[in-house]
C-alpha positions as CSV (number, residue, x, y, z in Angstrom):
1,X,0.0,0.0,0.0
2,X,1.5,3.4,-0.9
3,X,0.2,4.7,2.3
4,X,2.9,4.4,3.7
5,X,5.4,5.6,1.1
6,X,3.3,9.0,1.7
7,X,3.7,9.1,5.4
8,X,7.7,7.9,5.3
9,X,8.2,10.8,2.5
10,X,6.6,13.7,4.7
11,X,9.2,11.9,7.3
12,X,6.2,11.6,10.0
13,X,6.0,8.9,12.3
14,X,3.1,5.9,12.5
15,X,2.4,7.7,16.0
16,X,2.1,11.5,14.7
17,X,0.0,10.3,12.0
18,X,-2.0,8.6,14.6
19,X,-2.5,11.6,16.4
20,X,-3.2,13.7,13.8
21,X,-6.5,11.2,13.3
22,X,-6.9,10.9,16.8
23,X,-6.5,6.7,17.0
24,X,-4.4,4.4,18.2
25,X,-1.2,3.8,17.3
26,X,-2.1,-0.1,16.5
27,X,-5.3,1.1,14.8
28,X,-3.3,2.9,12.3
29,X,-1.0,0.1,12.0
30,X,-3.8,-1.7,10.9
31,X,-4.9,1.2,8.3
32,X,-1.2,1.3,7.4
33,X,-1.3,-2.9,6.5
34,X,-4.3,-3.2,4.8
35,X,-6.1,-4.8,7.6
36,X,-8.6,-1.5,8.3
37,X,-10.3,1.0,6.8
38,X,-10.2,4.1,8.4
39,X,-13.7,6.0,9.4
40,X,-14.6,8.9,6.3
41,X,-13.0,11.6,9.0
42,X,-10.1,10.0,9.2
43,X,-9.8,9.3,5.5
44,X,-10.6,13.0,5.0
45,X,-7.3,14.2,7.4
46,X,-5.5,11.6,5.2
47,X,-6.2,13.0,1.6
48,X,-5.7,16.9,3.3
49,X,-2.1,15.0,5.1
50,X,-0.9,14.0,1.7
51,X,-2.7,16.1,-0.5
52,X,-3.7,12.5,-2.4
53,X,-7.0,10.9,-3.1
54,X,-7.9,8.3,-1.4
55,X,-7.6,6.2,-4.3
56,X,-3.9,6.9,-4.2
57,X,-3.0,6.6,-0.6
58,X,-4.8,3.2,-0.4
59,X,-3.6,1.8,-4.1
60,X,-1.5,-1.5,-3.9
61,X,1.0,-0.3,-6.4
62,X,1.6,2.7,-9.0
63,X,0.8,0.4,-11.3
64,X,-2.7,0.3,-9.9
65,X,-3.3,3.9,-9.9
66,X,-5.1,5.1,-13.1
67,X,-3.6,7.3,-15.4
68,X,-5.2,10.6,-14.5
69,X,-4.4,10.1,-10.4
70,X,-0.8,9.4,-11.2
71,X,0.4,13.3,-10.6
72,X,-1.1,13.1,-6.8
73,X,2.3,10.9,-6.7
74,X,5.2,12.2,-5.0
């Protein structure tokens, strides 16, 4: 997931990131892996955070992001 490519390249922490959406630690974890969804507030701080789509942050691999997302990437 290039979630967190995003987070590592505005060199932030799992724990800031977490605190920026008000969660857990372990709960972002779990956004970070794959295993969660974040709530449509949290997604929301995530596409302002990175200034990406959703569809971006949460795509397995560039090669999965369509053509006309691909200049969200970093």
């Amino acid at each position: 997931m290039l979630l967190k490519h995003f987070r590592k390249k505005k060199h932030l922490t799992q724990s800031e990131v977490a605190e920026k959406l008000q969660i857990s630690v372990r709960q972002y974890q779990r956004i970070e892996s794959g295993r969660s969804f974040p709530r449509e507030s949290s997604l929301i701080i995530l596409e302002d955070l990175f200034e990406a789509p959703h569809r971006v942050l949460f795509a397995e691999s560039v090669e999965d992001i369509p053509d006309f997302l691909k200049c969200f990437l970093p």
